[in-house]
C-alpha positions as CSV (number, residue, x, y, z in Angstrom):
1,X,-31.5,25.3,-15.2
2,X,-32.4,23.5,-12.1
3,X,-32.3,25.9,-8.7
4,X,-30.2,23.0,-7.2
5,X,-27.9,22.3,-9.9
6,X,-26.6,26.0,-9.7
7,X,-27.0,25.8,-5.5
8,X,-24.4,22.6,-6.0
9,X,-22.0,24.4,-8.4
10,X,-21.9,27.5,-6.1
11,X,-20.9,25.3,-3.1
12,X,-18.3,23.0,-5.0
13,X,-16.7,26.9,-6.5
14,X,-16.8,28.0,-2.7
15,X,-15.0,24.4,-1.5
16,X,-12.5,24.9,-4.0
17,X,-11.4,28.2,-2.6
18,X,-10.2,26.5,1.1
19,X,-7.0,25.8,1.2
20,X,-5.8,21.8,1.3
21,X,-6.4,21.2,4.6
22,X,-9.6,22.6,5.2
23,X,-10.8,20.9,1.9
24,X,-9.7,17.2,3.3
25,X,-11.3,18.1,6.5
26,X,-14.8,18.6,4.3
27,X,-14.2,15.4,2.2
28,X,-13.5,13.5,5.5
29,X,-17.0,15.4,6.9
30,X,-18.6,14.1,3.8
31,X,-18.1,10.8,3.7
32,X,-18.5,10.0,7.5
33,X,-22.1,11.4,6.7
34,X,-22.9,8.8,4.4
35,X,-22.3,5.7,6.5
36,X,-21.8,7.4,10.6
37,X,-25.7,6.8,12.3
38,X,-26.4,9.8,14.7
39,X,-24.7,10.0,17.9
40,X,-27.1,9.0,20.2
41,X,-26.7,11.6,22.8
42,X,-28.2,9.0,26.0
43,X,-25.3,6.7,24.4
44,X,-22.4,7.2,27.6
45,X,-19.1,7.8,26.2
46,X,-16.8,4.3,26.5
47,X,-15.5,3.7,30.0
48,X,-11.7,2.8,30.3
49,X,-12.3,-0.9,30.0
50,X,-14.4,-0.8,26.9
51,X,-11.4,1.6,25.5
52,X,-8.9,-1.1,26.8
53,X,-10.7,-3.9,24.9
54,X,-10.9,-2.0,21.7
55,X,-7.3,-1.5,21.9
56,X,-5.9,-4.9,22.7
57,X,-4.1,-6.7,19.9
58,X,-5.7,-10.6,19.2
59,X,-3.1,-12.1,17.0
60,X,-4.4,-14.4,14.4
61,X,-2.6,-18.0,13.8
62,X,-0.8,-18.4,11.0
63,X,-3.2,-20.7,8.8
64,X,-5.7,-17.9,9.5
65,X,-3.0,-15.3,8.2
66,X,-2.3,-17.3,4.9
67,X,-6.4,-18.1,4.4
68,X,-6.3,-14.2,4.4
69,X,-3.5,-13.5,2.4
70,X,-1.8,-11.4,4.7
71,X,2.0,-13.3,3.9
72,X,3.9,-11.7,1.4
73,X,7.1,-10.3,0.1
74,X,8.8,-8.6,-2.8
75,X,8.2,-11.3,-5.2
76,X,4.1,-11.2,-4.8
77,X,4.8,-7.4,-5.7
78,X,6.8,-8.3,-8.6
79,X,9.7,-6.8,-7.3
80,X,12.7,-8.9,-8.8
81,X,15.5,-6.8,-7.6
82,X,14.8,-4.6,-4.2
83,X,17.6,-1.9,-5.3
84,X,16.9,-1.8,-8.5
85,X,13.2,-0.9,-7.0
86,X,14.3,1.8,-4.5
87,X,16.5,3.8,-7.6
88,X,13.3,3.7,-10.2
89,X,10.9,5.3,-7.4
90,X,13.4,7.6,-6.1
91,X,13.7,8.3,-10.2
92,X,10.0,8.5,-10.4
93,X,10.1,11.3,-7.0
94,X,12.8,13.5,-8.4
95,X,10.6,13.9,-12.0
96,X,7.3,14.3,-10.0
97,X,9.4,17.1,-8.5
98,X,11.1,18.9,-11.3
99,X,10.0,22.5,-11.5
């Protein structure tokens, strides 16, 4: 057998033994690897105004909106009947749920 195919199996039996959180923190670890560059450590942190920037909200006219599909309601969800919606996934939780 190949020397990293049992290395890979011994590390996947070893993440399965953390418990849920610590397990979501390695998946989240994971996958930031796969697409994050590497800090570049001359890189200065962001000052206030770049952080301000980041965080300010540019609405988007409405013709932009519909071009990007972002209007919507029940109906595009195929919801017919809202209550009748709410009872079948509160249905759905309780079986999820039975012991």
């Amino acid at each position: 057998m190949n020397p990293n195919a049992t290395q890979f199996e011994e590390l996947v039996a070893q993440a399965l033994q953390l418990s849920l959180s610590e397990r979501l923190r390695l998946i989240e670890r994971v996958a930031a690897s796969f697409n994050a560059p590497a800090p570049d450590p001359d890189d200065p942190p962001f000052t206030d105004d770049e952080i301000a920037e980041l965080l300010h909200v540019k609405p988007l006219p409405p013709t932009e909106m519909a071009a990007l599909g972002l209007f919507g309601g029940w109906a595009d969800m195929g919801i017919t009947d809202g209550a009748e919606w709410v009872n079948e996934q509160k249905r759905k939780r309780r079986e999820r749920r039975k012991w």
